[in-house]
C-alpha positions, 0 to 999 in steps of 0.5 A: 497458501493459508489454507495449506498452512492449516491455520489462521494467519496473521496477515500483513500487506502493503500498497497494492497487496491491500486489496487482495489482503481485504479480499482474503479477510472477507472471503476466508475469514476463519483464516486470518487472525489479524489484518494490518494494512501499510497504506492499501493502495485503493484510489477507487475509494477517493474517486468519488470523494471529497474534494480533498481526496480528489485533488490528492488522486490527481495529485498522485497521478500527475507524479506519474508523468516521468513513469509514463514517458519512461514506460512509452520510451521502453525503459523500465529500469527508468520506469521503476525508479520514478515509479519509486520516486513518485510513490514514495514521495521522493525528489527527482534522484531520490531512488539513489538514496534508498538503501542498496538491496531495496535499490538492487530488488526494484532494478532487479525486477524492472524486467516485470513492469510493464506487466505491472504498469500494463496489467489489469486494473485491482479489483475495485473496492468500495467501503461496503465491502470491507464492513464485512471482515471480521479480522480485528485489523490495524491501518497505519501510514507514514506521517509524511506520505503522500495526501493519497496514501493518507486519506485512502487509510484513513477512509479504509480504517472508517470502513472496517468495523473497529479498526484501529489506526496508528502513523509513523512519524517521518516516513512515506510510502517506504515506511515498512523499510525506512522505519521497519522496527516500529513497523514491526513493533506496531505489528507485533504489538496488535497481533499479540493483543488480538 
């Protein structure tokens, strides 16, 4: 797609669409201008970490008992609303707060998640392989995200060469929604000085 449009992009991505975004960086790298990242979903990072980072994977993953028992009882609208609750660090209920159309896009595509929960593994990244993009690249998060989300930004902002990190205060995993103008300050503010 960046190659039809015939000229560098400035690439933004968030959760799982990380490791692809880090993949496009290093393997086309005349085509992105700039990378911002919004908490890049790479546990492969943590697995053989810290203890720090290894309680907070099992903590994230043990979130998602309630997404495991909707996905066994067939249930994928269930699924996908604790799949939200649990990412975004939401009490049990919390998905009826989001705002309506984040709410209306995730039932609305319930029907594709047990491609999502099913699917094959990301292609796992380790910190040698982003040292090689060359994008200047922003990493932010969520001030009250999950421990998960932090440590895997603040790990993957130490592994890009010059990366620069910045964190929205008061919001989760749904920061590029539930504060989506300073996101796109932040954003429009790198990419306007790189």
């Amino acid at each position: 797609m960046v190659e039809a449009i015939g000229k560098p992009v400035n690439l933004v991505a968030l959760s799982n669409g990380g490791p692809p975004a880090i993949l496009a960086a290093l393997l086309a790298p005349d085509l992105v201008k700039t990378l911002v990242l919004y908490e890049p979903n790479l546990p492969d990072l943590l697995f053989d970490g810290t203890e720090e980072e290894v309680a907070a994977v099992e903590a994230f993953f043990a979130g998602m008992d309630d997404v495991g028992a909707a996905v066994e009882a067939g249930d994928d609208a269930e699924a996908a609303r604790a799949l939200v609750e649990a990412i975004y660090a939401l009490p049990e209920g919390g998905f009826e707060t989001l705002d309506p159309v984040q709410k209306t896009m995730v039932l609305d595509n319930a029907h594709t998640f047990d491609l999502l929960w099913n699917g094959p593994d990301a292609i796992p990244i380790n910190c040698e392989d982003p040292s090689g993009i060359k994008a200047p690249t922003l990493v932010v998060n969520g001030g009250d995200t999950l421990a998960a989300w932090r440590i895997e930004a603040e790990v993957i902002a130490g592994c890009i060469p010059g990366a620069t990190r910045a964190e929205i205060v008061g919001v989760g995993h749904n920061g590029i929604l539930a504060a989506k103008d300073e996101f796109l300050g932040l954003t429009l503010q790198f990419v306007d000085t790189h």
